[in-house]
C-alpha positions in Angstrom: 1.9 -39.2 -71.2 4.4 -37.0 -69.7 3.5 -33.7 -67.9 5.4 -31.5 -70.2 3.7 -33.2 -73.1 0.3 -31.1 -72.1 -0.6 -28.1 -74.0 -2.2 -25.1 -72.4 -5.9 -25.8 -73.4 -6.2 -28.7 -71.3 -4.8 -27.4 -68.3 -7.4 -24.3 -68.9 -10.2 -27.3 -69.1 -9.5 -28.9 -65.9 -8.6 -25.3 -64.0 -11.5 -23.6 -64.6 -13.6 -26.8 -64.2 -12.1 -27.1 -60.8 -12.6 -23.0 -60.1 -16.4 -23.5 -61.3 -16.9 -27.1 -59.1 -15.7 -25.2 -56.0 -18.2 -22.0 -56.9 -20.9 -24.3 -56.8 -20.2 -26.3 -54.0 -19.5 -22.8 -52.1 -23.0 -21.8 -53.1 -24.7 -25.0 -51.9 -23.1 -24.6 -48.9 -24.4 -20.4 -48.4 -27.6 -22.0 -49.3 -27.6 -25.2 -46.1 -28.5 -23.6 -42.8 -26.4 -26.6 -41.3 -22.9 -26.7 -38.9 -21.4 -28.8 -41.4 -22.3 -26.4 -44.1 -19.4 -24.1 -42.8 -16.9 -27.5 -43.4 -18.3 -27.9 -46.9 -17.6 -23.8 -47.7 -14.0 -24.0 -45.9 -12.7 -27.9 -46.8 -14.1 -28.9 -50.1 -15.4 -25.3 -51.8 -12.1 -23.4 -50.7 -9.9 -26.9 -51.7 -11.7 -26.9 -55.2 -10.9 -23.3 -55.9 -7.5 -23.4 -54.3 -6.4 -26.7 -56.8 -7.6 -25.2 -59.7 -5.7 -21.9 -59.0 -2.9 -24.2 -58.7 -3.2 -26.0 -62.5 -3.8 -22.9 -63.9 -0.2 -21.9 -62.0 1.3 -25.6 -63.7 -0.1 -24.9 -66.8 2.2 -21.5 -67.2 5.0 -23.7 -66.3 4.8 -27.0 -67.3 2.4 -26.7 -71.0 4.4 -27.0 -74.1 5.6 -23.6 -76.0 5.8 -23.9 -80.0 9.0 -24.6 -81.3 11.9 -21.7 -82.1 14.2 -21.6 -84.9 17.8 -21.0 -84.4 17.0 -17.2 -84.8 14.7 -17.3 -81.8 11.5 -17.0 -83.4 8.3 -19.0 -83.6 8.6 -21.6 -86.2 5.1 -22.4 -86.7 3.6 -18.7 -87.1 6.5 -16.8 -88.7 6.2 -17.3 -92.6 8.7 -14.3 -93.7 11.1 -16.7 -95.1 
C-alpha cells in the first residue's frame, strides 16, 4: 500500500493513539520517584507525543483528497448537475 493511498482517518487513528501512549507514559513517569523516571518523561513520553504530532503533520500532506471535476469542484459531494 502506497503512502498516498492512506485516507485521513487512519492517520487520525495512529496520531492520536501515539499523542495518548506518550500522555500515559508521561504520567507513569510523574508518578515513579526514580532517576530513570526523568529518561522515561524526556526519551519515550516526549518521543511518543513528538511522532504523533508528526503523523498528524503527514496526514495533512500525504492522505488522499476526493476527486475534482474539470470545473474544480468535489465530485463525490456536489450533486447540482
Amino acid at each position: 500500500m502506497k503512502l498516498s493511498a492512506i485516507e485521513i482517518p487512519r492517520f487520525l487513528q495512529v496520531s492520536s493513539g501515539l499523542i495518548i501512549l506518550g500522555l500515559l507514559v508521561e504520567i507513569v513517569s510523574l508518578l515513579w520517584f526514580h532517576p530513570l523516571s526523568f529518561v522515561l518523561f524526556i526519551f519515550a513520553g516526549a518521543s511518543l507525543i513528538g511522532l504523533g504530532i508528526v503523523v498528524y503533520l503527514g496526514s495533512l500532506v500525504f492522505a488522499i483528497s476526493p476527486p475534482v471535476d474539470g470545473r474544480g469542484r468535489n465530485a463525490m459531494t456536489d450533486i447540482s448537475d
